[in-house]
C-alpha positions as CSV (number, residue, x, y, z in Angstrom):
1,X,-29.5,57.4,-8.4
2,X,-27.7,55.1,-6.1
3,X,-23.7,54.2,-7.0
4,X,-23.0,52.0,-4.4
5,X,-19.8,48.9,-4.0
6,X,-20.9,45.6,-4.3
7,X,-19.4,42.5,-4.7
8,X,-19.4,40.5,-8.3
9,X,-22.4,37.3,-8.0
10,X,-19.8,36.3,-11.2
11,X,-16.3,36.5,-10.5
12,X,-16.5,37.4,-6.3
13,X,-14.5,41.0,-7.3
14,X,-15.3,43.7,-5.1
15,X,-16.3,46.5,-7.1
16,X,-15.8,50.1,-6.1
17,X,-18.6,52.7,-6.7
18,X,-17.9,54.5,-10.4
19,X,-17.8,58.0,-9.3
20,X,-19.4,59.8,-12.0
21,X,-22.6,57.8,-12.1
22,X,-24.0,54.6,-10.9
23,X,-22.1,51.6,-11.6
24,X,-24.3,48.5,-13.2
25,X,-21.7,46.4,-14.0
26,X,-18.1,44.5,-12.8
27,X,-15.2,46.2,-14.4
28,X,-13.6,42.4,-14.5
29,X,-16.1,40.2,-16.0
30,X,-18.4,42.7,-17.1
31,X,-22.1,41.0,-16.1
32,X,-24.1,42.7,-14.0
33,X,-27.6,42.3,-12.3
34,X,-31.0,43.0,-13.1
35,X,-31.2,45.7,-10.4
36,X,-33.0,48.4,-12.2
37,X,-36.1,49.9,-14.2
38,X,-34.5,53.3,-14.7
39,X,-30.4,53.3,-14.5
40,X,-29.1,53.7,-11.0
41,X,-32.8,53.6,-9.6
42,X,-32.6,49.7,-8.3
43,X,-36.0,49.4,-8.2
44,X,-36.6,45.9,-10.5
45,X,-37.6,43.0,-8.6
46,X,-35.8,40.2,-11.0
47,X,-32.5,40.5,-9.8
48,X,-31.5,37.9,-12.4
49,X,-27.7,37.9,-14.1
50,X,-27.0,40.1,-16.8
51,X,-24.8,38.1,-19.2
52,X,-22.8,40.6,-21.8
53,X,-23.6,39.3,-24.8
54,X,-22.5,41.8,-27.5
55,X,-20.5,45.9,-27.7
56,X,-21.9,48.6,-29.6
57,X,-19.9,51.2,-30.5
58,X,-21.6,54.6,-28.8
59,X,-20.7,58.2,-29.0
60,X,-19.6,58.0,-25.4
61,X,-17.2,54.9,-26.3
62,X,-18.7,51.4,-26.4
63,X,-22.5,50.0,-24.9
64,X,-22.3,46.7,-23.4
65,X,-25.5,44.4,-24.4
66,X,-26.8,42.2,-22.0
67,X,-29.3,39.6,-22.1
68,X,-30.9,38.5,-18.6
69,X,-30.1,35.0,-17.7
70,X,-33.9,34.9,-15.6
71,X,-36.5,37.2,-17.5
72,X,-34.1,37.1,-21.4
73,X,-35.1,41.3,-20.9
74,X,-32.1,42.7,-23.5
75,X,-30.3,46.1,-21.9
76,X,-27.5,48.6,-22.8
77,X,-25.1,49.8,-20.7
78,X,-22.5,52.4,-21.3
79,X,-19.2,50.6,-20.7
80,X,-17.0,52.4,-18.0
81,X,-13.6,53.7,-17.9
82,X,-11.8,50.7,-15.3
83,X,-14.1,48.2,-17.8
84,X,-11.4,45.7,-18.9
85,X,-10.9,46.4,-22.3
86,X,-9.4,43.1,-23.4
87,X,-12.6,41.6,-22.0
88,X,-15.0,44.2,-24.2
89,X,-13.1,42.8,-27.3
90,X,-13.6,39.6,-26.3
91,X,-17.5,40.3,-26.5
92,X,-17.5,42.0,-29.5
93,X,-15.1,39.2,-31.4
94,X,-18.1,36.7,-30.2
95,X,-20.8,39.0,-30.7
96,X,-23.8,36.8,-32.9
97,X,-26.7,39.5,-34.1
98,X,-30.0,37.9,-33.0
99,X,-33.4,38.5,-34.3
């Protein structure tokens, strides 16, 4: 598993490895990239934006949905601790179901 910095394709933050496990997400806008097949393994060749579409509350705190803005793949991702919280209820104010 591989938590390494990066820099936000989004909002141009530079975003500090998490810590306690690998980050997959900017704390500041919250999109990530469509890095991986297994979390932290970024192996997936799409590499296309993963737009936060919706928050699921989670026994661990709250899962951030994200639809793919290049392959439409839907993922979850655990939101972490620095996430800007005011930004997760943002998401979650917006957040449409689909079917």
């Amino acid at each position: 598993m591989r938590d390494d910095s990066f820099v936000c394709d989004i909002c141009g933050f530079h975003v500090a490895p998490l810590g306690y496990t690998a980050r997959d997400h900017c704390p500041v806008c919250l999109h990530s990239k469509h890095v991986d097949i297994n979390p932290g393994d970024r192996r997936h060749s799409c590499q296309g934006i993963l737009v936060p579409v919706g928050v699921l509350n989670h026994r661990k705190g709250y899962k951030i949905i994200y639809k793919c803005a290049s392959c439409a793949t839907i993922k979850k991702n655990i939101a972490a601790r620095d996430d800007d919280f005011t930004k997760i209820l943002e998401i979650a104010a917006n957040f449409q179901k689909w079917d």
